[in-house]
C-alpha positions in Angstrom: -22.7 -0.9 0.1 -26.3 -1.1 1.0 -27.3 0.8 4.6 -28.2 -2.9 5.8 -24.7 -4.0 5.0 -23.5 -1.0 6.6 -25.3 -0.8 9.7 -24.7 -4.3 10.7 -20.7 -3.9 10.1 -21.1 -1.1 12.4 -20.5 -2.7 15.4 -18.4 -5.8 14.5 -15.0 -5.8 15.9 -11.4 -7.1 15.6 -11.0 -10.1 13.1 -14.7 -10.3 12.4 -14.9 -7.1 10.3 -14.0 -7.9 6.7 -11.6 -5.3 6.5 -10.1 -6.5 9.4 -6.1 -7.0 8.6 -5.0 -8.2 11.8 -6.4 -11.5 14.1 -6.6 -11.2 17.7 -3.5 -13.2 17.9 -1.6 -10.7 16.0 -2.6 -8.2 17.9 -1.5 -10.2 21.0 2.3 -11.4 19.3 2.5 -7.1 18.2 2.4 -6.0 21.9 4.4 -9.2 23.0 6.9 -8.3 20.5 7.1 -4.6 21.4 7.3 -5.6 25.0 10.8 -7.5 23.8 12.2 -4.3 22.9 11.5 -4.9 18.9 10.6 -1.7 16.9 7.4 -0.7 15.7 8.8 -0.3 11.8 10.2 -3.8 12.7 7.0 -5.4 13.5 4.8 -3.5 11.0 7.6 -4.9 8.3 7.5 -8.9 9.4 3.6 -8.7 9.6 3.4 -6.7 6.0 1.1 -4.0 7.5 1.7 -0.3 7.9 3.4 0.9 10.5 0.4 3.3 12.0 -1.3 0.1 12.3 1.2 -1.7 14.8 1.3 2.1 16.4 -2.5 2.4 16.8 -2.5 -1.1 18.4 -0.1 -0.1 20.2 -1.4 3.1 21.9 -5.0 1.3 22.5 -6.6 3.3 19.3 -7.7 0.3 17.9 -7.9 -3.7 19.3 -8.7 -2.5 23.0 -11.2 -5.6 23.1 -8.4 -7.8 23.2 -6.2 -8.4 26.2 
């Protein structure tokens, strides 16, 4: 990847990145869900991600920007 790429990826957040696995409604209907009482490995399972990613959301590691 060229440094321009890099440098301007460097501050895009949440569904913009192009890595970026999870919206920001997601992220919203993960802590909804977990709220409910449903398990992380549940939630990581119906969404087809891993489950450190639901945890990570989860603990405010990653998605803070969203409310």
């Amino acid at each position: 990847m060229a440094l321009a790429t890099r440098i301007e990826h460097r501050f895009v957040r949440g569904e913009n990145h192009p890595r970026a696995r999870l919206t920001d409604a997601l992220v919203r209907e993960i802590r909804s869900q977990w709220r409910g009482g449903r398990s992380v490995n549940a939630i990581a399972t119906c969404l087809g991600v891993n489950w450190k990613t639901v945890r990570r959301v989860l603990d405010g590691t990653t998605w803070v920007h969203v409310r």
